[in-house]
mmCIF file of the C-alpha atoms, coordinates in Angstrom:
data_MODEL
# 
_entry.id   MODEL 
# 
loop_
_atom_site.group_PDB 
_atom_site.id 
_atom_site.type_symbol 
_atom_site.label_atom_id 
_atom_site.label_alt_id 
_atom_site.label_comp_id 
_atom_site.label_asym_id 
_atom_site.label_entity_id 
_atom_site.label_seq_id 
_atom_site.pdbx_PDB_ins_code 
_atom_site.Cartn_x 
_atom_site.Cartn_y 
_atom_site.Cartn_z 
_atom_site.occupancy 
_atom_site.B_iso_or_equiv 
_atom_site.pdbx_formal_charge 
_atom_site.auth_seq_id 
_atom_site.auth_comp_id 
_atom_site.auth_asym_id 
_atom_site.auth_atom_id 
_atom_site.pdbx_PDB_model_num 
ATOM 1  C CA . UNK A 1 1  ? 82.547 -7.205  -56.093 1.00 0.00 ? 1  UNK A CA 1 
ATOM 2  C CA . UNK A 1 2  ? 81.154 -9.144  -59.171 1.00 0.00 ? 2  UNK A CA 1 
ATOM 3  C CA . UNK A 1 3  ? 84.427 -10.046 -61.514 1.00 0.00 ? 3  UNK A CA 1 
ATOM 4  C CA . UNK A 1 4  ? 82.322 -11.501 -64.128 1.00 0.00 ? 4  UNK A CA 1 
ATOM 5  C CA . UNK A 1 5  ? 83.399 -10.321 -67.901 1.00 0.00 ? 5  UNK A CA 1 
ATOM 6  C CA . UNK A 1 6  ? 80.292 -8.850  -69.136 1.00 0.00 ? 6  UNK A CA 1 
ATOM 7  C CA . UNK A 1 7  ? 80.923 -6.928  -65.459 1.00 0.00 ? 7  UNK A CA 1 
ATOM 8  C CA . UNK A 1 8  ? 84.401 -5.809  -66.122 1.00 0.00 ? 8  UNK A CA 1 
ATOM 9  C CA . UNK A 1 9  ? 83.659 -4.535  -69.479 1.00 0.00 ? 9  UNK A CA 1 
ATOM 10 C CA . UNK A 1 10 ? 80.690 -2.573  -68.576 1.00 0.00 ? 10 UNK A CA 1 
ATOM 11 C CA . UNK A 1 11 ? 82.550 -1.023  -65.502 1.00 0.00 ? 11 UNK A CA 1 
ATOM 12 C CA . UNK A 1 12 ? 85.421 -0.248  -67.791 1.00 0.00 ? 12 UNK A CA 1 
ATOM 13 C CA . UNK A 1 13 ? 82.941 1.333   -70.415 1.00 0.00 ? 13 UNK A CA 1 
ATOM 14 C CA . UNK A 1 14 ? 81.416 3.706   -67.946 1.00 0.00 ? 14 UNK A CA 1 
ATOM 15 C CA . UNK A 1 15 ? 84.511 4.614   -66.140 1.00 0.00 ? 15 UNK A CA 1 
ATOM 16 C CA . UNK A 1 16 ? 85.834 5.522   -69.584 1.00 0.00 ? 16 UNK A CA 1 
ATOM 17 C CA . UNK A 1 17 ? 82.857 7.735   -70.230 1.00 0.00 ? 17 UNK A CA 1 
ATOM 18 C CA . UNK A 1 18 ? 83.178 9.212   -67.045 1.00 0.00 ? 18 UNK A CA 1 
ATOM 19 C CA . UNK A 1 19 ? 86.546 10.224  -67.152 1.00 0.00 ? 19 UNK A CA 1 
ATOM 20 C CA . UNK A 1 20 ? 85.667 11.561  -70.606 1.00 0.00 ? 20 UNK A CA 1 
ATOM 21 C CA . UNK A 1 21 ? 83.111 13.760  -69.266 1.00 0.00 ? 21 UNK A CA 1 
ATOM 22 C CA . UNK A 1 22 ? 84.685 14.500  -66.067 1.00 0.00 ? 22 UNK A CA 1 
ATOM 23 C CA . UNK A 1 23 ? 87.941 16.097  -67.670 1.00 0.00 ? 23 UNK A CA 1 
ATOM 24 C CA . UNK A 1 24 ? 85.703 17.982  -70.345 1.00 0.00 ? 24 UNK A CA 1 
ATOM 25 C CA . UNK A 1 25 ? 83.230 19.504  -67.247 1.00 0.00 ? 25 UNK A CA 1 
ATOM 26 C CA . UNK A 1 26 ? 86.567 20.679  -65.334 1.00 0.00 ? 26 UNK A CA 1 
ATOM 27 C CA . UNK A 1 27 ? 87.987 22.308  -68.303 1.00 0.00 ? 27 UNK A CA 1 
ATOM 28 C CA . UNK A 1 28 ? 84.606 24.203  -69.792 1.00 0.00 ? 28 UNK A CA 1 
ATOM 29 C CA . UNK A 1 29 ? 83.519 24.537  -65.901 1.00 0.00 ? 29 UNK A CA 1 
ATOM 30 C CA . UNK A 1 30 ? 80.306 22.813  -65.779 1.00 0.00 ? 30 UNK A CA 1 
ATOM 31 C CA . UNK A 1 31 ? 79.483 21.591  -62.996 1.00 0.00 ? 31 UNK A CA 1 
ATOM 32 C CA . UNK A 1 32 ? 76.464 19.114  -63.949 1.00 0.00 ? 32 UNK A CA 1 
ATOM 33 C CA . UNK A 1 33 ? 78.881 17.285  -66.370 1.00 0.00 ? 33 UNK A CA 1 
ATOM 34 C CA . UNK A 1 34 ? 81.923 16.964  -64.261 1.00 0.00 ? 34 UNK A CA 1 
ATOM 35 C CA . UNK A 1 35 ? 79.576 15.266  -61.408 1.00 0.00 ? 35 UNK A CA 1 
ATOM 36 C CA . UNK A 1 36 ? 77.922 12.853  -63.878 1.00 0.00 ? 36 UNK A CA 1 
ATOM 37 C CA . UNK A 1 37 ? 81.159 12.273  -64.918 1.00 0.00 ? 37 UNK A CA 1 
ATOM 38 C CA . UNK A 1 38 ? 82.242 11.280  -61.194 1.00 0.00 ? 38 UNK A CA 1 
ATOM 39 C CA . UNK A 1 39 ? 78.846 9.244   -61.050 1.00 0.00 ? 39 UNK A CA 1 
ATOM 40 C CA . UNK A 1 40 ? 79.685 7.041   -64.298 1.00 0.00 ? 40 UNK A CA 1 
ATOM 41 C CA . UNK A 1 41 ? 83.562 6.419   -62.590 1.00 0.00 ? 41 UNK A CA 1 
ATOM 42 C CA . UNK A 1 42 ? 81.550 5.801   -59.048 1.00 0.00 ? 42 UNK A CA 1 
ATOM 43 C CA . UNK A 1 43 ? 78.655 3.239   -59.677 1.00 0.00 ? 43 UNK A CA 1 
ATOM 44 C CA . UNK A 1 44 ? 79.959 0.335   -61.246 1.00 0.00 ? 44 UNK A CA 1 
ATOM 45 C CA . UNK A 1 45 ? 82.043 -0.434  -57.963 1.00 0.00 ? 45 UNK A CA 1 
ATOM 46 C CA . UNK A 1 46 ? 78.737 0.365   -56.078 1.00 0.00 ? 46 UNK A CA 1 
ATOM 47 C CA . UNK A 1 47 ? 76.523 -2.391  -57.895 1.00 0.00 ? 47 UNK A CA 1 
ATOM 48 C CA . UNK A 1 48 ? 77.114 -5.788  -58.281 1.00 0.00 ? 48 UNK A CA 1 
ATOM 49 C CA . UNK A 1 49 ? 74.472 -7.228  -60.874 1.00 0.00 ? 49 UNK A CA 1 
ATOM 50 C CA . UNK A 1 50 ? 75.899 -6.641  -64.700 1.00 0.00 ? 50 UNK A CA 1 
ATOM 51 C CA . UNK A 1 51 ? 71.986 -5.885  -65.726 1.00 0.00 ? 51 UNK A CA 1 
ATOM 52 C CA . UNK A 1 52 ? 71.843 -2.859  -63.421 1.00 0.00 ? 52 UNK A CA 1 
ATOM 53 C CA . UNK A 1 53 ? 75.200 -1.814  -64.341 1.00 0.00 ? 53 UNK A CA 1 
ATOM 54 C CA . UNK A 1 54 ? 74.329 -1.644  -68.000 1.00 0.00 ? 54 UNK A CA 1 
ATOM 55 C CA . UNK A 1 55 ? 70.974 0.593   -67.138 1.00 0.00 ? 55 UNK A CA 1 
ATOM 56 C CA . UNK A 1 56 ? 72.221 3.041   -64.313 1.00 0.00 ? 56 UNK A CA 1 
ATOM 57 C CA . UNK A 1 57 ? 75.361 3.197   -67.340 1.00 0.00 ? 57 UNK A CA 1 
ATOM 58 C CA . UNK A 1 58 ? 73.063 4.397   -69.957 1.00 0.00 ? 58 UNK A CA 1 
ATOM 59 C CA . UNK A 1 59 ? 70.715 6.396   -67.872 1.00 0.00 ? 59 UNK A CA 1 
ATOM 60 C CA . UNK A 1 60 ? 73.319 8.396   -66.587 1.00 0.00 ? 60 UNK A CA 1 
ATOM 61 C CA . UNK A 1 61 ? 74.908 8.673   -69.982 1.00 0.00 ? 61 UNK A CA 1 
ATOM 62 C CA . UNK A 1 62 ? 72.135 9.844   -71.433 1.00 0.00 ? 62 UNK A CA 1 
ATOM 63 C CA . UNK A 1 63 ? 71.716 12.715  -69.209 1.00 0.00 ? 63 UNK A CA 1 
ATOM 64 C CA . UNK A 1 64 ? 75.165 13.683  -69.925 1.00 0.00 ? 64 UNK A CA 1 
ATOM 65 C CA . UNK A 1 65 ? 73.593 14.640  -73.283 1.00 0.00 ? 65 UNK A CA 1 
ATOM 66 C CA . UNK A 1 66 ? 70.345 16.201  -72.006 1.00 0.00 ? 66 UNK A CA 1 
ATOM 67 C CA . UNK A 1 67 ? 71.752 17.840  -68.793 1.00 0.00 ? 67 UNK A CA 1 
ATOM 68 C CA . UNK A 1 68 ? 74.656 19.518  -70.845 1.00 0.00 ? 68 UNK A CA 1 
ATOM 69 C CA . UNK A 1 69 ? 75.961 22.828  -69.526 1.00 0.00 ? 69 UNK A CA 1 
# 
C-alpha cells in the first residue's frame, strides 16, 4: 500500500464518488451504476502507483456518465 499524499487524496476522491454512485444505483436499481460504484470504492486499494490511480479514477468515472441506467 502506497501512503503517499497525492495517493491518499486520490483514493479518498474515488471512494467518495463511489459511494456516491453506489447509494444512488441501489436506490433507482441500476445495476451498472451501483457496480461502478463498488469499482471506484475497490481500485485504489488494488493499485499502488498515484498515476494509475488518477486514470483507472477518471475512466471509470466517466463511464458512470455514459453507462447510466
Amino acid at each position: 500500500m502506497n501512503f503517499e499524499l497525492n495517493n491518499l487524496i486520490a483514493g479518498f476522491l474515488f471512494g467518495s464518488i463511489g459511494m456516491v454512485a453506489f447509494v444512488y444505483g441501489k436506490r433507482m436499481v441500476q445495476w451498472s451504476t451501483m457496480f461502478l460504484g463498488m469499482a471506484l470504492m475497490a481500485f485504489p486499494y488494488l493499485i499502488e502507483d498515484t498515476l494509475w490511480v488518477y486514470i483507472v479514477g477518471v475512466v471509470l468515472t466517466a463511464c458512470l456518465f455514459v453507462f447510466r441506467g
